[in-house]
N, C-alpha and C positions, 0 to 999 in steps of 0.2 A: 654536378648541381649548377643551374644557370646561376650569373653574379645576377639579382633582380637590382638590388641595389648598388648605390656607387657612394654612399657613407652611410655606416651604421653606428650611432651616439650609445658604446657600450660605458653603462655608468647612470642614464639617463636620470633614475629617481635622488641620485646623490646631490646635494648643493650647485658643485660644480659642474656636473653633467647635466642640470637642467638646465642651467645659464645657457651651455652650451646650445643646446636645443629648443631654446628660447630663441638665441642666436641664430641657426640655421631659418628656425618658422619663420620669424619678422623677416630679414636680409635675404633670407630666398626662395621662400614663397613661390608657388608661381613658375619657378624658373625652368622648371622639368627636373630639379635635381631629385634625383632616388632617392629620399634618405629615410631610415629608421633610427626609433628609441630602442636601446637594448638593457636588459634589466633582469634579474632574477623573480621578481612578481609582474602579471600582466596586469594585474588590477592597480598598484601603485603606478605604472605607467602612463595607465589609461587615466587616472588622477593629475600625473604630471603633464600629459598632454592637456587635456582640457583647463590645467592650469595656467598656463603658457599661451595658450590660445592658439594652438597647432591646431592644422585641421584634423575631422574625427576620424579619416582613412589616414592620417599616419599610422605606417605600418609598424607594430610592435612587437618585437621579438625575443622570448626568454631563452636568457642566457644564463650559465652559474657559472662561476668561477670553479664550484666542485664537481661540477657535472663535465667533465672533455667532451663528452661528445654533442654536449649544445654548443659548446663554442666552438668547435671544426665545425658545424654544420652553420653558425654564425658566421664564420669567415669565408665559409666557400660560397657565403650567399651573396659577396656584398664586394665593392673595386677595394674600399678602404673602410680598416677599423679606427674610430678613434674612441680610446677610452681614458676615461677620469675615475679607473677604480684603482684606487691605491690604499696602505702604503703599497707598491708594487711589489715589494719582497713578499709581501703576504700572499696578493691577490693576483699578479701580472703575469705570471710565467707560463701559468698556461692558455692565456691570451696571446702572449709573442707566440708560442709552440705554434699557437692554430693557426695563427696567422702566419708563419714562415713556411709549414708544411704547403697549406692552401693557397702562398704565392700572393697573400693578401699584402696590402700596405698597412703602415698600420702608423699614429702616432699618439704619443701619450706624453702626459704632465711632469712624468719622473724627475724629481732632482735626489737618487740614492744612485750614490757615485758606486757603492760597490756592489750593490744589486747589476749597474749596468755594465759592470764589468765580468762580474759573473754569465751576465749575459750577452755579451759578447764571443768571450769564450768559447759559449757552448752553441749558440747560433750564428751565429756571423757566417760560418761558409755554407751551409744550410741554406740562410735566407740569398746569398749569391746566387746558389744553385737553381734557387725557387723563384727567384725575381723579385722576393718580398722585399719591399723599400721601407726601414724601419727605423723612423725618426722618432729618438728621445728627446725629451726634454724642450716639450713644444708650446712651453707657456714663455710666464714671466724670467723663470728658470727654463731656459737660455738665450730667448731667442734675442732679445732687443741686444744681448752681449755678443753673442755669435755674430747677428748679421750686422752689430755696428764695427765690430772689428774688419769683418769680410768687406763690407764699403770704403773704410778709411781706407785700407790697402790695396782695394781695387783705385780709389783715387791718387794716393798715392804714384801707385804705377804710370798713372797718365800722366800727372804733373811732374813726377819727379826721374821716371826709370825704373823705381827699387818700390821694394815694400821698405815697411817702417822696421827696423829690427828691433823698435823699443815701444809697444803703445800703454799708456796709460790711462786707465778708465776711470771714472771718479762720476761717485752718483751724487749730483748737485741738491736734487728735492725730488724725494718721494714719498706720496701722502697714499699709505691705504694699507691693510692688514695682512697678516700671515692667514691660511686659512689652516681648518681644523686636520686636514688630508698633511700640509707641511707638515703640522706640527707631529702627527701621527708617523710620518717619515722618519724623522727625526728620531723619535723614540725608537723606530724598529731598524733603525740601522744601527743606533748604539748600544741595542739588544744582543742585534747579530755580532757585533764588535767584542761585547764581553761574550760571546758564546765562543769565538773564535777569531783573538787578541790579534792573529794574523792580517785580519783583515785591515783591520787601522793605515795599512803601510798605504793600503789606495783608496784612501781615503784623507791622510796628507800628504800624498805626493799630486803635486800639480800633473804630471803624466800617468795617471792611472788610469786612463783612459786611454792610452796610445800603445797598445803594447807591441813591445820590441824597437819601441822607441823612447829615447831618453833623451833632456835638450840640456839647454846651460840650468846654471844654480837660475830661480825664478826668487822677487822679491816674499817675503814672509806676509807681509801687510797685517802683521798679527798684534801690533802696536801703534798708538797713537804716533800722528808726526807732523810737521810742518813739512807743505807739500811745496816746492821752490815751483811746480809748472803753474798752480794758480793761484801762491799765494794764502790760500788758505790750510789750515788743519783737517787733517783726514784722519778718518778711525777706520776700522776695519769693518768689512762689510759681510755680514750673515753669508750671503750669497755668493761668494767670492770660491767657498768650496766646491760648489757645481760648476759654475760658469767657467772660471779657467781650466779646467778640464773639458770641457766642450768647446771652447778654442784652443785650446792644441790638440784635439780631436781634426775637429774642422781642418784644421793643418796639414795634420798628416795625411789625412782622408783624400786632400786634395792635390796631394805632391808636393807639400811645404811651399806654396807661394812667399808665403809670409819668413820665409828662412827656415832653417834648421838651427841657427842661434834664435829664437826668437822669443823674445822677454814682454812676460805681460804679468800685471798685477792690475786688483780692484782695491777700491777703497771708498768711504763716503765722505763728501767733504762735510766740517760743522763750521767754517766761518774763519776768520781772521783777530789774531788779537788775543788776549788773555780769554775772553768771552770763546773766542772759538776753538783753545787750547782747553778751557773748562769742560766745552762742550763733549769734544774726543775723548776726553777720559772718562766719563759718565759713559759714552757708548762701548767704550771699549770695555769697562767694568759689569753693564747689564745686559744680561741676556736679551735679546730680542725672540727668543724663541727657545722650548724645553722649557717652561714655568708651567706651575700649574695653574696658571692662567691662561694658556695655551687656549683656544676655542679649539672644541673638540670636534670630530668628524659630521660633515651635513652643518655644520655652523657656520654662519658666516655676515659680513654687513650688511645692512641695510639697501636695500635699491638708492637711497640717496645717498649714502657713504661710496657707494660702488662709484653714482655718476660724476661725483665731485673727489673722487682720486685722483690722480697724475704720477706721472715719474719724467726726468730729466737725468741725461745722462751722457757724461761727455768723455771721448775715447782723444785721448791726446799721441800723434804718434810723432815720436821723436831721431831723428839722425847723427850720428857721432858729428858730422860737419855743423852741428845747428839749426839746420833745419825742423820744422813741425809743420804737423797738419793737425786740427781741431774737426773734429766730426760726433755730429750730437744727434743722438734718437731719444725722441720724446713723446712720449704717449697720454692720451686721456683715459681717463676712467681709472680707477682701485688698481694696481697691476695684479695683484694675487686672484683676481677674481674678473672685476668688469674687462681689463683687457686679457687678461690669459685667456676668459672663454671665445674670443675672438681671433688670438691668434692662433688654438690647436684647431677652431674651426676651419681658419684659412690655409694650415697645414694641410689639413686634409682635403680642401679643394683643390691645393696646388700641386697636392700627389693625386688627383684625378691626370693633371696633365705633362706630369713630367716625365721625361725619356731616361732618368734617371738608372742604372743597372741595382740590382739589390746588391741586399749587405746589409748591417746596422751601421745606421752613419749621424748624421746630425741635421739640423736644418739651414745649416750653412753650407755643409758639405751637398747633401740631395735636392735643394731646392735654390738655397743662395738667393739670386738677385729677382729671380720669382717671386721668390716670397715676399721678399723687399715691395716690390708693385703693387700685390694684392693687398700689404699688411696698409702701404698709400691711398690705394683707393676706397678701402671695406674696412680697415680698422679703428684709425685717427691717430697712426702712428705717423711721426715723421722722420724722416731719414734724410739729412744735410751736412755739409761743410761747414763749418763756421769761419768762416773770414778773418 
């Protein structure tokens, strides 16, 4: 079967799949790019395009997650898949299959550590074999964490010689929501958890994701503390379970630039001062996510909650002589939403042109300093030094 297309938006009538797709019609319009809505109703599609203001020959292609053989014939159709149908554990796996047999690319939103380790597992030499280039975790979870460590360390190296063997990340302000797919994640990994108690071990070990590789003790960040690099109080950060596991993915992935000792934790700052010691202990005490408050799947903010989000985020790397280097990615829009659907779209543009070899990797590991450019020029993310 010819590839007609070169990205196909599987998810398309979901929340975040329309963003998506919203995203490609405004941003690239015009450009020649192939791209299709992918969806299990062609009539809800056709709703979501016209929604959107996609033109009315956007091509629409039914997919089910229960049907294999539309989504093999989905993936043999198309250069890359990107899909926002989660939780993955549910819905993803036979999505990767299509796509790994079919040689497709593929990336998706996942932040379920041990879904993707399972899936590794079981695909990994597979998608080698097939050339399928298959990046997890192509939103907010991971990517601003991946490629700001990848940057510091590449800086690093030129300023200094070495990577950093100690970076510390600390998210300064971030204004915008979980969406209803996280929260859905959440619940179905600590499903699969009590179904099969097993599972927990890779889901807190920081290397659950690197297998046949283990590194030094890595900090807990699982309590409030006074943070000596800036001063302020850090609480422990939601996000902290996925993210360090997709850099020391990215690590290994890439020959350990970064070390084989190489220590990293997350945390979010709340302030200085008894006010910012108040603060840390309130985050560390309420869940930020698992209530049933949770907004539930297809929910999500408002188009002016989305525009007026942001996140700011600073990777500090530190050296046994004293040395540091300060490197900060910052983004506009909601991250969970206005920028995730921007960056798994730009994932998927930049595996139209990467030389990348397959395998399941990351988007630091297969894309790196690519993405970096596109996410500068097409997203409103920025990626700098700080002086």
């Amino acid at each position: 079967m010819a590839r007609i297309y070169d990205i196909v938006v599987y998810g398309a009538t979901g929340y975040t799949g329309r963003l998506v797709a919203e995203y490609l019609a405004g941003a690239y319009g015009g450009t020649g790019l192939r791209w299709a809505m992918a969806g299990r109703s062609e009539e809800k599609l056709a709703q979501v395009r016209d929604l959107i203001g996609a033109p009315v020959d956007t091509p629409l292609v039914v997919a089910d997650s229960d049907d294999p053989a539309s989504l093999g014939a989905m993936a043999a159709s198309t250069r890359v898949v990107v899909t926002t149908v989660g939780p993955y554990q549910l819905y993803g796996e036979g999505v990767l299959a299509a796509c790994v047999a079919a040689g497709t690319d593929y990336a998706d939103l996942c932040g379920e550590p041990v879904w993707m380790r399972q899936m590794i597992d079981r695909f990994d030499a597979q998608a080698k074999a097939s050339g399928a280039r298959i990046s997890f975790s192509s939103g907010f979870d991971s990517i601003p964490f991946d490629l700001g460590v990848l940057m510091l360390q590449t800086e690093a190296r030129k300023r200094f010689g070495s990577a950093a063997p100690r970076v510390k990340c600390r998210v300064r302000a971030m204004q915008g929501k979980f969406s209803g797919g996280t929260a859905a994640s959440l619940q179905a990994s600590l499903a699969a958890i009590a179904k099969d108690p097993s599972l927990a071990r890779i889901m807190t070990d920081p290397f659950g994701l690197t297998p046949g590789f283990t590194g030094p003790k890595q900090p807990s960040g699982d309590r409030p503390m006074l943070d000596e690099a800036t001063g302020s109080w850090a609480a422990p950060f939601v996000m902290a379970i996925i993210n360090t596991k997709n850099v020391h993915r990215t690590n290994l992935l890439l020959g350990h630039p970064y070390g084989t000792d190489f220590v990293y934790d997350e945390m979010v700052l709340t302030g200085p001062g008894d006010a910012g010691k108040a603060a840390a202990d309130y985050v560390a005490k309420t869940p930020m996510i698992g209530t049933p408050n949770d907004p539930k799947p297809g929910e999500g903010p408002t188009p002016e909650e989305r525009a007026n989000g942001f996140y700011d985020v600073l990777f500090i790397g530190e050296w046994p002589d004293g040395k540091t280097l300060r490197y900060a990615v910052k983004g506009r829009y909601d991250p969970g939403y206005g920028s995730t659907c921007r960056m798994i779209a730009e994932t998927g543009l930049a595996l139209l042109d990467s030389k990348a070899s397959g395998g399941i990797g990351t988007p630091g590991a297969i894309l790196g300093e690519a993405l970096v450019e596109r996410l500068r020029a097409h997203a409103e993310i920025t990626f700098g030094v700080e002086e």
